[in-house]
ZAZA-481587 format. One line per 5 residues: number of its first residue (from 1); for each residue x, y, z of C-alpha. Coordinates in steps of 0.5 Angstrom, whole numbers. Each point is the difference from the previous one (the first is absolute). Example, Ala and Ser with C-alpha at 12.3 -4.5 7.8 and 13.67 -1.06 7.14 Angstrom:
1 = 25,-9,16  2,7,-2
//
This chain:
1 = 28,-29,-4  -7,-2,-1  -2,-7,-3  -4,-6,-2  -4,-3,6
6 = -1,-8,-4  -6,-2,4  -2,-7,-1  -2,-8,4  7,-4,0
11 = -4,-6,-3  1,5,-7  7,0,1  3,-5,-5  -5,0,-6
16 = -1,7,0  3,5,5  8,-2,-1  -1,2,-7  -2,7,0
21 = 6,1,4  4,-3,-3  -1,5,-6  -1,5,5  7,-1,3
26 = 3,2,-8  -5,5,-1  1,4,6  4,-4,5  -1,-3,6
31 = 1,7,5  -6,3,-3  -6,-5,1  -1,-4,8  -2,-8,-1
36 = 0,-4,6  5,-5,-2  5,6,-2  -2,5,4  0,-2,7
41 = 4,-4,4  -2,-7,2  -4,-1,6  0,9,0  -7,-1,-3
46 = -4,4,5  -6,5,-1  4,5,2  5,-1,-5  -5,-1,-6
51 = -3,7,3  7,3,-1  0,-2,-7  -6,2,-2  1,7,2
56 = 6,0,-4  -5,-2,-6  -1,4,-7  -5,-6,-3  -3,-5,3
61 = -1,-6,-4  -6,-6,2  2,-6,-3  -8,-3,1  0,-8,0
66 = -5,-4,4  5,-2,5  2,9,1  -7,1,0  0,-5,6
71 = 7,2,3  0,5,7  6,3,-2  -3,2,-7  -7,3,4
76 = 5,4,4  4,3,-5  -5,2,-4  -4,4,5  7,3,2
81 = 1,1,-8  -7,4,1  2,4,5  6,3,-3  -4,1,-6
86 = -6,4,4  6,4,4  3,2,-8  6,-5,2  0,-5,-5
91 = 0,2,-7  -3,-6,-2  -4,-7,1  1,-5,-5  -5,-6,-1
96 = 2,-6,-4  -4,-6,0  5,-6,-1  -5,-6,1  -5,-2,-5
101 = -4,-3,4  -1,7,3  -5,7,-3  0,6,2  -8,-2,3
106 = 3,-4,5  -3,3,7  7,-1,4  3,6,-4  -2,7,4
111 = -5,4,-4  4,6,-1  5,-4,-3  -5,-3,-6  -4,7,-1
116 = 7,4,0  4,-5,-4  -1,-4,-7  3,-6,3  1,-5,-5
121 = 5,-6,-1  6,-1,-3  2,-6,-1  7,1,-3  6,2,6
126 = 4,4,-4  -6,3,-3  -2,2,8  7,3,1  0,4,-7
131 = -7,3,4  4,2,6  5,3,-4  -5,4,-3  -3,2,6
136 = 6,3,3  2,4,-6  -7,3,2  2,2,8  7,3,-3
141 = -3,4,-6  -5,2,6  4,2,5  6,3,-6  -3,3,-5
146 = 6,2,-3  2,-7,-1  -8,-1,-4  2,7,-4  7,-4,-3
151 = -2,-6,0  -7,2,-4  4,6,-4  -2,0,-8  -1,5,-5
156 = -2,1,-7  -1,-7,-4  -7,2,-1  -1,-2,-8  3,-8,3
161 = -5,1,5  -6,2,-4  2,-7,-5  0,-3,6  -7,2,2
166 = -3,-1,-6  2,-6,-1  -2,-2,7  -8,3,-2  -1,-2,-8
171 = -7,-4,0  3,-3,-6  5,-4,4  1,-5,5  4,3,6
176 = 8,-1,-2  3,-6,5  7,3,-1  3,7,-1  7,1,-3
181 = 4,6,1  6,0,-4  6,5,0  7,1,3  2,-2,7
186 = -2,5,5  -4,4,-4  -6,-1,3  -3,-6,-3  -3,-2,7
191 = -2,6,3  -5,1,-5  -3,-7,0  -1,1,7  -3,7,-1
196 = -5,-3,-6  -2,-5,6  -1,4,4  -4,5,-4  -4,-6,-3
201 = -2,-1,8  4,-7,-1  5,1,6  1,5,6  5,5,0
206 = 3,-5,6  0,-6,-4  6,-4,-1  0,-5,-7  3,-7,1
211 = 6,1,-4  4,-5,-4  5,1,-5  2,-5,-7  6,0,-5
216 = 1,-2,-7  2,-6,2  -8,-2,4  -5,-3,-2  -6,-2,2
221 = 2,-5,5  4,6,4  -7,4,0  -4,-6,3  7,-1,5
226 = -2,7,2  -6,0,1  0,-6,5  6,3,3  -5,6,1
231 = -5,-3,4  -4,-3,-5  1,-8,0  3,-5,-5  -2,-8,1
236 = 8,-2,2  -1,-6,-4  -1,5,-7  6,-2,-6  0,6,-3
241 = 5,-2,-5  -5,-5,-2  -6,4,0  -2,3,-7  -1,7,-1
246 = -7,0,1  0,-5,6  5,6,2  -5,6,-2  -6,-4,4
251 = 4,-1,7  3,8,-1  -8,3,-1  -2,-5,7  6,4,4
256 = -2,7,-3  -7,-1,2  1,-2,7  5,7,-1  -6,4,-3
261 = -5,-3,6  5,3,6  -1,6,-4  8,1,-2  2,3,-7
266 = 8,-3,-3  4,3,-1  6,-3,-5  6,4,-1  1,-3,-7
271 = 7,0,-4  -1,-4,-6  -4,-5,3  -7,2,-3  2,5,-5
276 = 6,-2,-4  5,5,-3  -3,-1,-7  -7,3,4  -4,-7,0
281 = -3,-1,6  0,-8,1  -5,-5,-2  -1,-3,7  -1,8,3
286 = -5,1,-4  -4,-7,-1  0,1,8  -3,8,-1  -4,-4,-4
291 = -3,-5,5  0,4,5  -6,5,-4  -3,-5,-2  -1,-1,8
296 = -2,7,1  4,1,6  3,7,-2  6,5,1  5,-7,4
301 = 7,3,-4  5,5,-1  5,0,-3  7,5,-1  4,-2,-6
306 = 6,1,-3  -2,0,-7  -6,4,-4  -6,-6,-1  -1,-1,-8
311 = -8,3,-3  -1,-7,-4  0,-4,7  -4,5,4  -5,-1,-6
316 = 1,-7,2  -2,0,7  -5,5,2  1,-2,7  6,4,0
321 = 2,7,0  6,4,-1  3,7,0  7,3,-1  3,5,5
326 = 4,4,-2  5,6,3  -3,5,3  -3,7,-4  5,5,2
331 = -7,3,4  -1,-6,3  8,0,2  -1,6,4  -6,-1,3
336 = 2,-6,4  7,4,1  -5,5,3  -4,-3,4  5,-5,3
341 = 4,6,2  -5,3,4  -1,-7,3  8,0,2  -2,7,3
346 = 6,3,-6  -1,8,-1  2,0,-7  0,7,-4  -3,0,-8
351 = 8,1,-1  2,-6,3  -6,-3,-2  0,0,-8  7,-1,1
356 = 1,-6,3  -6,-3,-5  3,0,-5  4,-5,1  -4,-5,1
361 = -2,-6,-6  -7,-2,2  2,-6,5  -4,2,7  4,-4,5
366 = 7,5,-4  -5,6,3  -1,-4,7  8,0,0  1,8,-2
371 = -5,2,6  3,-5,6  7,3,-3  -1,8,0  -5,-2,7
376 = 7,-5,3  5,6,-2  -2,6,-4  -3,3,-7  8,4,0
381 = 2,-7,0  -3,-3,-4  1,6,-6  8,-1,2  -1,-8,-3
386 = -5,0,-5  3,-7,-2  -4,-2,6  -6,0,-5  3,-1,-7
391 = 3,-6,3  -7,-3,4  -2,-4,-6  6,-2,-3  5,-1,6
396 = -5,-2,5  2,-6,2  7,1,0  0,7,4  -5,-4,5
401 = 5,-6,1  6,3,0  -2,3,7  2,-7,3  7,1,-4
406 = 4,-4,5  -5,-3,4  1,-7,-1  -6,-2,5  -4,4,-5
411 = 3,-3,-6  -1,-7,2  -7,1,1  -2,4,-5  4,-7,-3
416 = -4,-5,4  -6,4,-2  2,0,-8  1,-8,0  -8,0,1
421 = -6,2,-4  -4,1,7  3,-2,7  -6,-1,6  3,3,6
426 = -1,-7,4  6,-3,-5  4,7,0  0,0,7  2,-8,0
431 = 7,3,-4  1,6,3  -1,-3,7  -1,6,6  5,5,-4
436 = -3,7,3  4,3,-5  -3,-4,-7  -7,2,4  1,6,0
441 = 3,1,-7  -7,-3,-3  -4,5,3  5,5,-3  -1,-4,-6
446 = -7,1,0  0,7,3  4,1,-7  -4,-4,-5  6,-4,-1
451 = -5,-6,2  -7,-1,-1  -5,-4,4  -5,-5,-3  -5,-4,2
456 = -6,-1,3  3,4,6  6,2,-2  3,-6,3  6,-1,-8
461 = 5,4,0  3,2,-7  5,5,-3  -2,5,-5  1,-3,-7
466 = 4,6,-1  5,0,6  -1,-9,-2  2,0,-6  6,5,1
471 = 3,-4,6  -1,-7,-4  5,4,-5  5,3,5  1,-8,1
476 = 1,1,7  2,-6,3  -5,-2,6  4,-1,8  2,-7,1
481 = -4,0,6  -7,1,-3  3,-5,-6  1,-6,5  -6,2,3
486 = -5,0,-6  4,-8,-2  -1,-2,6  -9,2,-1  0,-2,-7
491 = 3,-7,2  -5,0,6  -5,2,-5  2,-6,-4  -1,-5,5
496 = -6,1,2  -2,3,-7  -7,-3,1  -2,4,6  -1,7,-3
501 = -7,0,3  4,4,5  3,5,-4  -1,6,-4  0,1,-6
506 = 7,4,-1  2,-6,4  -3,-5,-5  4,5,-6  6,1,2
511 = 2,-6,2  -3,-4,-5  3,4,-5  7,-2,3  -1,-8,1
516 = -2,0,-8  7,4,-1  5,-5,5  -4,-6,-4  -4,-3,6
521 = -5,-5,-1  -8,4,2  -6,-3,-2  -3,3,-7  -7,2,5
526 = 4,5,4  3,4,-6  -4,4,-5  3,3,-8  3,6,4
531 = 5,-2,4  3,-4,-5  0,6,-5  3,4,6  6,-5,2
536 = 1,0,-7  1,7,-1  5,0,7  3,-6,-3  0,3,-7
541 = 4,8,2  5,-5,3  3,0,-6  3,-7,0  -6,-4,3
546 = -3,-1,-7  -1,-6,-1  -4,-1,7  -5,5,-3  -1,-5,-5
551 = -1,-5,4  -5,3,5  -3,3,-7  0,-8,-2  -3,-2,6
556 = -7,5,1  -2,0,-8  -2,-7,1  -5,3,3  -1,5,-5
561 = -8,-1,-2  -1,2,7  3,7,0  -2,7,-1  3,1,-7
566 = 4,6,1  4,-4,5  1,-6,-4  2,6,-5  5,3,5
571 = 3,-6,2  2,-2,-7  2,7,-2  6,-2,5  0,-7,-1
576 = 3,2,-8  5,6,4  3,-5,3  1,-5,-6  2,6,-3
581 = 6,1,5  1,-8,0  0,1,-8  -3,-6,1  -4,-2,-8
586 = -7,-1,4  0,7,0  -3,0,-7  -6,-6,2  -2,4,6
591 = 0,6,-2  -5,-1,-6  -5,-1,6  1,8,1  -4,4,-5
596 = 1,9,-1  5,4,0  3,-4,7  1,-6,-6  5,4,-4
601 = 3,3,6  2,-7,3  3,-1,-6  5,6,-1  1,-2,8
606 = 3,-7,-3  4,3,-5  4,5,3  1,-6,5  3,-5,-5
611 = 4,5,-4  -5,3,-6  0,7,1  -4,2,-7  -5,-6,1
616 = -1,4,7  -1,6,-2  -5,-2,-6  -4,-3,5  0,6,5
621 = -2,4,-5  -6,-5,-2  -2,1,7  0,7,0  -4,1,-5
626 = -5,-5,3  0,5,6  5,7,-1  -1,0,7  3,-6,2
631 = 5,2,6  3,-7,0  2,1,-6  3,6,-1  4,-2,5
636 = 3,-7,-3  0,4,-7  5,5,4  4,-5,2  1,-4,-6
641 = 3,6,-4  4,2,5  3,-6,1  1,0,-8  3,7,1
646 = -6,3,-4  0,6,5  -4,5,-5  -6,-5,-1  -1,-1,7
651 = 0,7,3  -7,3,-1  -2,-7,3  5,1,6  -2,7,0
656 = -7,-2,0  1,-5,6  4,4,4  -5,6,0  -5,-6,1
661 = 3,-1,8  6,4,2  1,-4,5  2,-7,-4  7,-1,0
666 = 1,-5,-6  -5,5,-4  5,7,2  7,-5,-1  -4,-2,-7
671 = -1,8,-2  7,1,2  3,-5,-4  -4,3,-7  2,7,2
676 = 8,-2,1  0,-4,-5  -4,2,-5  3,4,-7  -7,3,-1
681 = 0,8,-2  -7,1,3  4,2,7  6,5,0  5,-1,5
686 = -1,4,5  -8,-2,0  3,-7,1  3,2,6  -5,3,3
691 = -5,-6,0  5,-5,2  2,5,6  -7,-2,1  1,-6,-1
696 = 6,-1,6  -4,4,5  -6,-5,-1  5,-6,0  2,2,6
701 = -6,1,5  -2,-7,-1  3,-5,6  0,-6,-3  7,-4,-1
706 = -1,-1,-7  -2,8,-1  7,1,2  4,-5,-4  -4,4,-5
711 = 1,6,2  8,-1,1  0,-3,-8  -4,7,-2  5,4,4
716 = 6,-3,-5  -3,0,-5  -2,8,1  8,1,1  1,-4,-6
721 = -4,3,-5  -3,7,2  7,2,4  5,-4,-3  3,-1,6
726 = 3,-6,0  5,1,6  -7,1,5  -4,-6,-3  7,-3,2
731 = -1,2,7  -7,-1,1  1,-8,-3  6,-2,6  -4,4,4
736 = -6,-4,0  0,-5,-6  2,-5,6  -6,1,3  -4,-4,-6
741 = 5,-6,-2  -6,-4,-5  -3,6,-3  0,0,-7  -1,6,-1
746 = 5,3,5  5,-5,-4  -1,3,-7  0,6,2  6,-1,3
751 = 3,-3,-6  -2,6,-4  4,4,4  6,-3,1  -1,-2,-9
756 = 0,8,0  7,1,4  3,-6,-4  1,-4,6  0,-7,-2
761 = 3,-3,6  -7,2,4  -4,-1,-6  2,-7,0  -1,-1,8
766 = -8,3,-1  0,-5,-6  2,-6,5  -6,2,5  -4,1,-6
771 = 1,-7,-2  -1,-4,6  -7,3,0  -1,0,-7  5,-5,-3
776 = -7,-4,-1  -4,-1,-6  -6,0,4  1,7,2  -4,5,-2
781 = 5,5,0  6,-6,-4  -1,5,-5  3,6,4  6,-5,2
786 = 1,-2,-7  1,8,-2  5,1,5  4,-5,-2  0,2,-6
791 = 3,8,2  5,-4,5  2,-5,-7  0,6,-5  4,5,6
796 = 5,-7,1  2,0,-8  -5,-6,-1  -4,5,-6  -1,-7,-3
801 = -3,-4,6  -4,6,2  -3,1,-7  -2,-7,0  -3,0,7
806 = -4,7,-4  -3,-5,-5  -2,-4,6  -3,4,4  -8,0,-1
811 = -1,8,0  -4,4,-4  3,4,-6  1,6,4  3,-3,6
816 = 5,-3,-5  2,5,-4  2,4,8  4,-6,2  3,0,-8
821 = 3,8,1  3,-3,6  2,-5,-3  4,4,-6  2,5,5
826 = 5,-5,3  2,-3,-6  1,7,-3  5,0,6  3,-5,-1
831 = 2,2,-7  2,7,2  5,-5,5  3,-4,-5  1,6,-5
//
């Protein structure tokens, strides 16, 4: 195995040289490039062994300082670099100035070094290492072009190119500071930014972008915390939070300047941050563009959003381009399936061809996945399983996670990986310790996409938001090992909270965001507005921890001028959900602080949680009206009916969610609750059925703990109201109703069917566990309580008591007039008894 040769004077190691390889052990690990301090064995530092090494040397890299131009180690490595390198031995020679004091002009360094090289100084180690990083992609593409073909492969795009250029060359505009290119994850966002650079002249084929990533949830702040993670250096004693957002504008364009002078280019992997899921690009984004155009300093940011940009903000900020990619056409899809194939040396005929592109919906990674297939197994495979295509997209990241079905080394990790936004490999490894097997399934993980890279030099881990979010749904619980290990860091972090110098920026996030949550006492200079936004929607998903998200929300507004609106805004808009849940009167003052459609939302939100179905529908409907398109909404509005029976109104808004994402649980229970329920003669029975069978199947793929509970609710219902099979809907409750003992809707569910077969034995025994959990008027689901009653009193006899608890019960028109039939159905028996 060849590596880097770090040639340099010891003098440089403490300020300089530690650093690099520091970030060159995450990127690459510590077999592949030779440090003295690392490499040889104390008191064997002999010229022999350094000659042995250097023979075993792909890069050589010369970090030039006055003390290494001085240094006879140094001259020897250099002249035997020189030799290997005249001998077609050594791929490359590296030189880097790391000394100020230092020109390329000086005369200690030999001459066909400074007429062969462009030797200048770099004065920021982790830009030094970024450099190296880049040289060795070169060796590798040179020594195997295969690996240069697929890591270069790009087809089609030509007309987002073409607006790319033609942006790049207008006379009539200054050069563009940031390129914006939004669409689907995997769609190619950014292959073709890097392509438009490359083709701009602005990068190399080889060049590898610093890269960080920001959530809806940052701002500002999170961005200039990035850049002096990457290299780029904050004064420690800078207060952010303090900071108005112009002071912060003017610290960000210093940092993106020094990136700029190191001749990088940034890459910002972005999901809500800079653009919004309403389109609009944030102020503090373009006030920056802006500054930064004024300072003529060029292409510096590029950025891969989740949304599409809004036309009135670029008109706003010239400095700032943007395009949309979208699928890719259906000759673009079998160009690259073409090209690619022919990479993997796949002999496909014309038959096989335009059979399997076919298939494909536009996304290049799903057409990567098809090619490895065939090439891993073969075209006849793949045509006996077709649903390995048609399921790419849609059951990705569930068919890819359930290779580790019964691995709990996996699922703990994937588990432990979730619990961060990004992990480095340095706290990672602190948790995971020497476990060759976790090692080991991180690479997988990687090889496999489970997991992304990020950083300067890849030294952050990350899951694929996909992959996160579905194992953040399954509620997988994380190993009691890994648990005790990271109260153990958080609680050391708290102690000496006032060291973080030493830490990185994963670190810093994390543990902070755990401190803030277990209520610890940190100073306001270490925090910024998003990790109090990020533990209070931890806090706020709980579901029983609303009144600390008031709190923490209480406690970062009183610093509200200071803030980027757009999260004072979002940390408001969960300040009022908790009030909601608390039902607590302070809703009404705080939410007026909230304007749009989020304002009539909140209150629909507040409605429903302290009983008033009809003004939470009106308000939802308001909100829906101000934007049709409102997800959140439709979802509440779903519920709300549902909850009041009005089946028939929720079903195109339930139907409309489902198909929005099939892989939502509460969305495929809410859509079956209309189609089961519902008296609407727009679906014939047999149609009904048939969705619904859809429906349980779907249920039913989804690992999570509550996708099971409601999988097991829809099975009854299914043998209830499709069968009328009330004897196997029995069976399924003994068998596994236990398995659910506090789940409301496994218990009226459960109720319904012993309602059905008159057995009030069990009903009154389902009622009891009912009331014990919903016996208080607090209780969201008291009114559930309150109904049954009302059924077990009318079975008993009690037709009086149970129609006084009728005209008690805040329920709508429709929900009464359900509970009254059943009502009249037991006092019709009643009567017939007596007679």
């Amino acid at each position: 195995m060849k590596r880097v040769f770090l040639s340099h004077s010891s003098a440089d190691k403490g300020f300089y040289i530690e650093n690099v390889v520091k970030n060159l052990t995450k990127l690459i690990g510590p077999d592949k490039f030779i440090y003295d301090a690392k490499t040889f064995e104390e008191g064997q530092e002999t010229a022999q062994e350094i000659t042995r090494w250097l023979e075993n040397t792909e890069i050589f890299v010369l970090f030039i300082s006055d003390t290494a131009l001085d240094s006879e180690w140094v001259k020897k490595e250099i002249l035997e670099a020189k030799d290997l390198l005249d001998k077609n031995e050594l791929s490359k020679i590296y030189p880097i100035i790391i000394d100020n004091s230092i020109t390329h002009e000086d005369p200690r360094i030999p001459d066909w070094l400074r007429r062969t090289y462009n030797i200048r100084y770099i004065s920021q180690s982790g830009v030094a290492a970024r450099k190296i990083h880049n040289r060795l992609i070169e060796v590798i593409w040179e020594k195997h072009p295969n690996i240069k073909q697929k890591s270069t492969l790009f087809v089609g795009r030509n007309s987002l190119i073409n607006n790319i250029e033609e942006r790049m060359d207008s006379y009539e505009k200054s050069i563009p500071t940031t390129l914006i290119a939004s669409g689907l994850k995997d769609i190619g966002r950014r292959s073709l930014l890097r392509r438009s650079l490359i083709k701009s002249s602005l990068i190399s084929e080889s060049y590898h972008m610093p890269s960080i990533s920001l959530d809806a949830h940052q701002s500002i702040e999170d961005f200039i915390l990035f850049l002096n993670d990457i290299g780029h250096e904050l004064d420690e004693k800078t207060n952010l939070i303090t900071l108005s957002q112009n002071e912060k504008v003017k610290i960000a364009v210093r940092m993106l300047k020094e990136l700029k002078s190191s001749k990088d280019i940034l890459l910002i992997i972005d999901e809500g941050a800079i653009v919004s899921p309403t389109r609009k690009i944030n102020d503090w984004f373009i006030t920056l563009n802006n500054k930064l155009s004024e300072e003529y300093i060029g292409m510096t940011m590029c950025v891969v959003s989740k949304y599409r940009t809004n036309f009135n903000d670029l008109s706003k900020a010239e400095s700032i381009h943007s395009i949309h990619v979208p699928e890719l056409t259906v000759n673009e899809r079998n160009g690259l399936f073409t090209r690619y194939s022919r990479l993997l040396e796949l002999h496909l005929g014309k038959e096989d061809n335009r059979f399997v592109t076919t298939f494909f919906s536009g996304l290049p990674t799903e057409i990567i996945f098809i090619a490895d297939y065939i090439k891993s197994n073969s075209i006849e495979q793949l045509k006996r399983n077709t649903a390995i295509i048609t399921d790419f997209s849609d059951s990705r990241v569930s068919n890819i996670i359930s290779y580790y079905d019964g691995n709990n080394e996996a699922h703990n990790l994937l588990s432990l990986i979730a619990t961060f936004d990004f992990v480095s490999y340095s706290m990672l490894n602190e948790i995971i310790a020497d476990s060759e097997e976790y090692h080991m399934l991180i690479e997988e993980f990687l090889t496999k996409g489970i997991c992304e890279n990020l950083g300067i030099n890849n030294e952050y881990l990350c899951l694929n938001s996909a992959i996160k979010n579905y194992i953040q749904r399954q509620k997988l619980d994380l190993d009691e090992e890994f648990k005790k290990s990271l109260e153990k860091h958080v609680k050391a972090f708290v102690d000496n909270y006032d060291e973080t110098a030493d830490k990185d920026v994963s670190d810093i996030f994390f543990s902070l965001r755990k401190a803030i949550i277990g209520n610890h006492n940190i100073d306001n200079r270490f925090l910024i507005p998003s990790h109090y936004l990020k533990s209070m929607k931890e806090l706020y998903d709980k579901r029983d921890k609303d009144q600390d998200v008031v709190n923490l929300a209480d406690r970062i507004l009183n610093n509200e001028e200071f803030m980027d609106a757009h999260i004072a805004r979002e940390i408001r808009f969960f300040l009022c959900s908790s009030l909601a849940r608390l039902k607590d009167e302070r809703f009404k003052m705080e939410v007026q602080k909230i304007k749009g459609p989020e304002h009539s939302f909140l209150f629909g939100f507040y409605y429903r949680h302290v009983g008033r179905d009809t003004d939470a529908i009106n308000s939802l409907l308001k909100a829906l009206e101000e934007r049709p398109n409102f997800g959140r909404a439709k979802r509440e509005l779903v519920l709300v009916y549902n909850n009041i029976e009005e089946y028939d109104k929720a079903l195109n808004l339930a139907k409309d969610n489902y198909e929005s994402n099939k892989n939502n649980e509460y969305h495929i229970q809410a859509y079956f609750q209309c189609l089961s329920y519902g008296k609407s003669e727009k679906l014939t029975l047999e149609e009904k059925r048939e969705r619904v069978k859809t429906l349980l199947s779907d249920i039913k793929r989804i690992d999570s703990e509550k996708a099971k509970s409601m999988s097991l609710v829809m099975n009854i219902q299914y043998k209830v109201y499709f069968d009328e099979d009330l004897l196997t809907a029995e069976q399924l409750i003994e068998d596994m109703a236990y398995l659910y003992p506090k789940d409301i809707f496994v218990l009226l569910s459960t109720f319904d069917v012993y309602e059905k077969l008159n057995n009030l034995n069990k009903m009154k025994e389902i009622l009891e566990k009912i009331r014990s959990l919903h016996g208080n008027h607090k209780s969201k689901y008291h009114r559930d309580y309150l109904k049954s009653l009302a059924v077990v009193k009318a079975a008993e006899g009690n037709i009086t008591e149970a129609e006084n608890l009728l005209k008690k019960i805040n329920i709508s028109e429709n929900g009464k007039s359900i509970l009254k039939h059943k009502i009249d159905k037991y006092s019709n028996k009643k009567k017939m008894d007596i007679n």
